[in-house]
N, C-alpha and C positions, 0 to 999 in steps of 0.2 A: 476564450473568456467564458464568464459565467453562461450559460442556456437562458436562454427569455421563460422555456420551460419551469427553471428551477429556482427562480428570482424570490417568488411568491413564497414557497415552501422555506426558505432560507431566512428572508423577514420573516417568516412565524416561527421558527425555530430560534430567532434571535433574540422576539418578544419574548417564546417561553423562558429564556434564562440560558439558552444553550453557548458555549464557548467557541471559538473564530476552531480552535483547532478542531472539534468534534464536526463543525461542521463541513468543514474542507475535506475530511475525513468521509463525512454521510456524499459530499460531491462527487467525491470521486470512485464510490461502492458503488453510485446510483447510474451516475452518467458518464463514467472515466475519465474526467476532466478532473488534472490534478491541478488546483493553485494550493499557492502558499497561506496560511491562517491571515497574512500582513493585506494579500492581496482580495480577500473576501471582505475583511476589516475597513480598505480602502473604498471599497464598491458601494456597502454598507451606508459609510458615512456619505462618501459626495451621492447618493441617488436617492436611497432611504432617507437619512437624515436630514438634508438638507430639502428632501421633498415637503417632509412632514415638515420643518419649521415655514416652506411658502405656504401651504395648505392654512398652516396656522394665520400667518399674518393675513394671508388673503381671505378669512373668515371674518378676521378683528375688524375688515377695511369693511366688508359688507355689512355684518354690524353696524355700524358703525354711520355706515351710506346713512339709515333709515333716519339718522335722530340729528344728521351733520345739516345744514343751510346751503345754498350753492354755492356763497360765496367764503364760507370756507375750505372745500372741497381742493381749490388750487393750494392753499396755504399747505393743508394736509399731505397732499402730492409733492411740495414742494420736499415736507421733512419725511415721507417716505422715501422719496429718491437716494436723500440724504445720508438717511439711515442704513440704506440698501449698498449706499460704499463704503459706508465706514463699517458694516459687514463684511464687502467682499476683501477689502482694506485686511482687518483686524483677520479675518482667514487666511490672506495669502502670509500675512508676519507669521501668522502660526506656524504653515508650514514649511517656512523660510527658517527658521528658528528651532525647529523640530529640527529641522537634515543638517542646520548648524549641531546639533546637542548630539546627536547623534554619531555624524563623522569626528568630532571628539571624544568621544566615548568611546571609538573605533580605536584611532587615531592613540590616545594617551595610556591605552590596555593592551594593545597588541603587542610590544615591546617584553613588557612585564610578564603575559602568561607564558610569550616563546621563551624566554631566559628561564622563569619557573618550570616550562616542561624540560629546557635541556637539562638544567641543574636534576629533575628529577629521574628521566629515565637512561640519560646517556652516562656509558661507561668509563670511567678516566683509565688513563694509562696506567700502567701499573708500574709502582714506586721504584726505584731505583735505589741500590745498596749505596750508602752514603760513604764515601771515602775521607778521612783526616786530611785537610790542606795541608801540604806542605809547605813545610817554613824554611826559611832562607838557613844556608851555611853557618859555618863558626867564623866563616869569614865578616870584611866591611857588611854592613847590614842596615837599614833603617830600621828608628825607634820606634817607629809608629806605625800601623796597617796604613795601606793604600786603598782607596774602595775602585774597583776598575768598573768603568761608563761603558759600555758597548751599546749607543743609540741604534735599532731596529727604523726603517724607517721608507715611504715610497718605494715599500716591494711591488706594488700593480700588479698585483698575482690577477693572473687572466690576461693579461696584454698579448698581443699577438705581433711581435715586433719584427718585419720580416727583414734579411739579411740583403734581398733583391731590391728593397725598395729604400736599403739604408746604402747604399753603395759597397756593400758589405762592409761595415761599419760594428754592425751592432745587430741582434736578434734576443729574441726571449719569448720565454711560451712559460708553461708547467712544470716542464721536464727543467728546465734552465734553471728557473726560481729552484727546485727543488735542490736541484744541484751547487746552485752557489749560497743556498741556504746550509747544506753539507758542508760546504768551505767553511764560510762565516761563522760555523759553529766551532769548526778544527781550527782557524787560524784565533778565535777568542781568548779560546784554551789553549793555546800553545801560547800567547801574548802572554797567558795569567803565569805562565808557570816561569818563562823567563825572567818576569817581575818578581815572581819568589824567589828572583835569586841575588834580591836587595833589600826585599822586606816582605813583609805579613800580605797574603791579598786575599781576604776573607769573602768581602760581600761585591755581589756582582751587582751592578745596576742594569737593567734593559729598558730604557724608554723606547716608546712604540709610537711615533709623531706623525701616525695618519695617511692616506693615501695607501694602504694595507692592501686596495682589491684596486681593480684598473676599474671597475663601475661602469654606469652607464650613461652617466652626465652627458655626454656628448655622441652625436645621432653616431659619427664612423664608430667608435669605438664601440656601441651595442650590435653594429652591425659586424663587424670583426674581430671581438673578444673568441677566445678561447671556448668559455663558456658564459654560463648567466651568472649576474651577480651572487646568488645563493649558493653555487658550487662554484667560485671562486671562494669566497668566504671559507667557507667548508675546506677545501683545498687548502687556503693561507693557513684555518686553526690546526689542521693536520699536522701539516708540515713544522709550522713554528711551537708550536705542543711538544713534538717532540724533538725539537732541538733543544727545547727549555728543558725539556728531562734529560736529555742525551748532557748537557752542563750541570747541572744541578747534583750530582755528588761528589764532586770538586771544589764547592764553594760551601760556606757555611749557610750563607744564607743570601738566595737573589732576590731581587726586588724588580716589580716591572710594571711603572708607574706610563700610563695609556691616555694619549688625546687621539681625535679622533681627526681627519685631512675633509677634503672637501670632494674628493671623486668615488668617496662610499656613500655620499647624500642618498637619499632616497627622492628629490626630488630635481627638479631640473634650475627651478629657480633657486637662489642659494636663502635659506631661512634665520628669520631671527629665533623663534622663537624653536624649542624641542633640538638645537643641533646636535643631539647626542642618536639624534634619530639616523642613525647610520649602519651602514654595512662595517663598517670599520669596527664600531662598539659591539656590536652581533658577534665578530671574529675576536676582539677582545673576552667575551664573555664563554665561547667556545673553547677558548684555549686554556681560562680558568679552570672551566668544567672536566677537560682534559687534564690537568696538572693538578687536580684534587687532593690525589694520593701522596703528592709529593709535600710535607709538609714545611722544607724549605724555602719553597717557593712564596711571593707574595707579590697581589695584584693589587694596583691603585687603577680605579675604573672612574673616572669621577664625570656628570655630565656637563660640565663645562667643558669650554672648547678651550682655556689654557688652564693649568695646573702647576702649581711649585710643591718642588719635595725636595726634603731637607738630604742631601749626599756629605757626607763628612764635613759637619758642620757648615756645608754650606748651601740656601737655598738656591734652587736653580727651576727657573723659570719653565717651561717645556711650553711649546705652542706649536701646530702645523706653521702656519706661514703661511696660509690661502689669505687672511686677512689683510696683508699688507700689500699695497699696492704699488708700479712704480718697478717691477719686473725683478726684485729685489737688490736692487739699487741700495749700496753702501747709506746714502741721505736718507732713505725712503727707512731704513730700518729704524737708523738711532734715533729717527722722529718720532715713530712706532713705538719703542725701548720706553724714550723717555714718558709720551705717553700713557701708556701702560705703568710704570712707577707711580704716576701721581692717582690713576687709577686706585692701584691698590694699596697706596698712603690713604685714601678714604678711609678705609678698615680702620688707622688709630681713631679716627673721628667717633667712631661708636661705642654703647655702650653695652651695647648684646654679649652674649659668650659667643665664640669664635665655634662658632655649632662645623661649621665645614673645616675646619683644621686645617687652614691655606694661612699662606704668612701674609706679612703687610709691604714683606721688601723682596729684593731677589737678589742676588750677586751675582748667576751668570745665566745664560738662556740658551737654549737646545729649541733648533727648528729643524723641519723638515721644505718640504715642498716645492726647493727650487735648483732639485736637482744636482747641487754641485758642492763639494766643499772646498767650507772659507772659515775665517775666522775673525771675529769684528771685535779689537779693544773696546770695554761701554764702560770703562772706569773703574765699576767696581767687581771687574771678573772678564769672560770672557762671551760674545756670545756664537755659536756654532752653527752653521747650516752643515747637514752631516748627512748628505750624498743622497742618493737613490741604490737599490738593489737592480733596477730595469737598466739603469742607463741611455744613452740619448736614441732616441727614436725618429720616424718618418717628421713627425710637426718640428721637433727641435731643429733635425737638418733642413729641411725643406722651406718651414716660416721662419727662425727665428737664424738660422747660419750658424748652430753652432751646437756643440756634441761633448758629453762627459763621459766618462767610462763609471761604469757599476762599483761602486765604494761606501763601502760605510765607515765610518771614525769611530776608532777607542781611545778614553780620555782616562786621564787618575788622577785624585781626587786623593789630597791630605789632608789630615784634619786641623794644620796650623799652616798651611801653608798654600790653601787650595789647590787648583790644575798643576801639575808638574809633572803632566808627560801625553802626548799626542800623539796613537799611530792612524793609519791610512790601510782599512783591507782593500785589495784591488781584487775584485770577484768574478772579472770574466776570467781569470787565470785557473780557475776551477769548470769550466763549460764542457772541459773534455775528461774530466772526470766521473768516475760513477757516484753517483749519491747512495747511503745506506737507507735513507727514511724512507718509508713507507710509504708511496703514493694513493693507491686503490683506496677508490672509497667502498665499504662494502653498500649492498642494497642497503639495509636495517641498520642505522649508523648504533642505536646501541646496543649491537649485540658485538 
């Protein structure tokens, strides 16, 4: 802490006009004691300042004495007391209130300059020669394009899933993700091009429905992750970066509209307010910044936690699924569904412009986060839970009795006829294969 030596010299240099950093500065020339400007500043106020304001009152009270009667003396006493809390009172709000404005201002900027510095100094991939889709034969053919759905979704990149402790069931690390991210991309493309062999398949969809990083929500899993949340992240936009470029000269144009899951949170309790404050949106924003060059490509990053985007005339709802409760129980959803409709029927009630370009209705819904695929009639469309990349682990087998295998769903999507066609990738089928993507992160990511 400060010298009792140098106390003296630092009040006179404060009175002369001098500034918090020059003098921490003169501290630490003089007597090698380095504090920070905040913490001179600190010292300053509770020892000096608050000296000088007793000095003052305790002059006004003696004053005061000479011209006061006895019997007002106690009165006096009484509203000094007084006074004297609702001083210490109005100081401590102060400082309660400062480290509130503060950790906000922390809190609500951090997000925004890390996204600002990727966007500025990191390198994207570099663009891929665009190839003409192929179009279906002189044979049968459909009228119309098909737009093909390939939902992205609960990769848990960083999970540490061991094989000894699944009954050898199931395993995944980085190398695995990477690998069956390799499949995922090969069996897309190979789906798309069998489809051209009935009709047009232009535009690709990728929703990206959260649960992107295994995270650190819960104490085992920080404890036996892979790595840290920030290089899983890093790792996820890697990898998925360039499987988006490795598809994207095949297609005229993808789309890869993003919510964000509940085990990229940044914090442990789950929040109302900021939930775009995620690992998940970090890797979202990273994979943008990577796919820059490709001008086909296009991100919907929105900070809400569900999103509808319009696919062949039809909207389709997108949400993780951490919200609904009820272990995703058939009941527990359409309650949820219905809910959420009347929700977003509010929108016709207003008279604002539609500043966020979200609709008022939905026709079908894409979740993630319960691990398994289904498919739930909601009347006016269909709505989807569309697997995991990890597949079942230690808590599935172990608490809950029960194991899925690694899959993601491809949907297609016409424009007068909505859904009309459903496949199933099965992606442990690729674990023994070699992946081409790039793992290594180098030291200097943008160079």
């Amino acid at each position: 802490m400060i010298p009792e030596i140098a106390k003296q010299e630092l009040i006179r240099k404060r009175q002369a006009g001098q500034t918090w950093t020059s003098m921490a500065r003169w501290l630490a020339d003089e007597y090698g004691v380095e504090l920070h400007r905040s913490t001179i500043q600190r010292w300053y106020d509770r020892e000096v300042v608050d000296l000088d304001m007793d000095m003052i009152l305790d002059e006004a009270a003696a004053n005061m004495a000479d011209t006061i009667a006895p019997e007002e003396e106690e009165d006096l006493l009484k509203d000094r007391i007084r006074l004297d809390k609702r001083l210490v009172t109005f100081k401590s709000e102060a400082t309660y209130y400062k480290k509130l404005y503060e950790r906000a201002i922390k809190e609500s900027t951090k997000s925004e300059v890390l996204i600002d510095t990727i966007k500025r100094y990191v390198t994207p991939l570099k663009a891929a020669r665009q190839y003409p889709t192929r179009k279906p034969g002189s044979g049968k053919r459909g009228r119309a394009a098909q737009v093909m759905v390939a939902p992205l979704t609960d990769t848990h990149v960083g999970d540490n899933v061991s094989k000894e402790q699944t009954i050898g069931l199931n395993e995944y690390d980085i190398e695995l993700f990477s690998r069956r991210m390799w499949g995922w991309t090969n069996q897309v493309l190979s789906l798309a091009e069998y489809r051209r062999n009935i009709c047009e398949v232009d535009e690709l969809v990728i929703p990206m429905l959260g649960d992107m990083i295994s995270g650190d929500i819960h104490e085992e899993l920080a404890r036996t992750n892979v790595d840290n949340c920030m290089m899983q992240m890093m790792y996820g936009a890697k990898i998925i970066s360039q499987a988006l470029m490795f598809l994207a000269p095949h297609f005229d144009e993808i789309r890869v509209p993003c919510v964000v899951g509940n085990h990229g949170r940044m914090t442990r309790k789950i929040p109302s307010k900021d939930r775009y404050m995620d690992w998940d949106y970090m890797l979202y924003q990273w994979t943008a910044v990577f796919c820059a060059n490709q001008s086909n490509i296009k991100f919907e990053i929105p900070k809400s936690t569900s999103h509808v985007s319009n696919i062949a005339n039809r909207n389709v709802l997108m949400m993780h699924g951490d919200a609904i409760g009820g272990g995703g129980a058939t009941a527990t959803i359409l309650r949820t569904v219905t809910a959420l409709r009347s929700v977003l029927q509010y929108k016709t009630q207003l008279l604002t412009d539609d500043e966020f370009n979200i609709s008022s209705s939905f026709d079908d819904v894409l979740l993630g986060h319960f691990h398994r695929v289904d498919e739930i009639d909601i009347g006016t469309g269909s709505l989807h839970i569309c697997g995991t990349m990890k597949g079942g682990d230690e808590f599935t087998i172990s608490r809950l009795n029960v194991i899925t295998k690694p899959k993601q769903i491809v949907l297609y999507f016409h424009p007068q006829h909505g859904q009309v066609g459903k496949e199933v990738i099965y992606l442990d089928r690729y674990d023994e294969e070699e992946s081409e993507f790039e793992l290594e992160l180098p030291e200097v990511w943008g160079t």
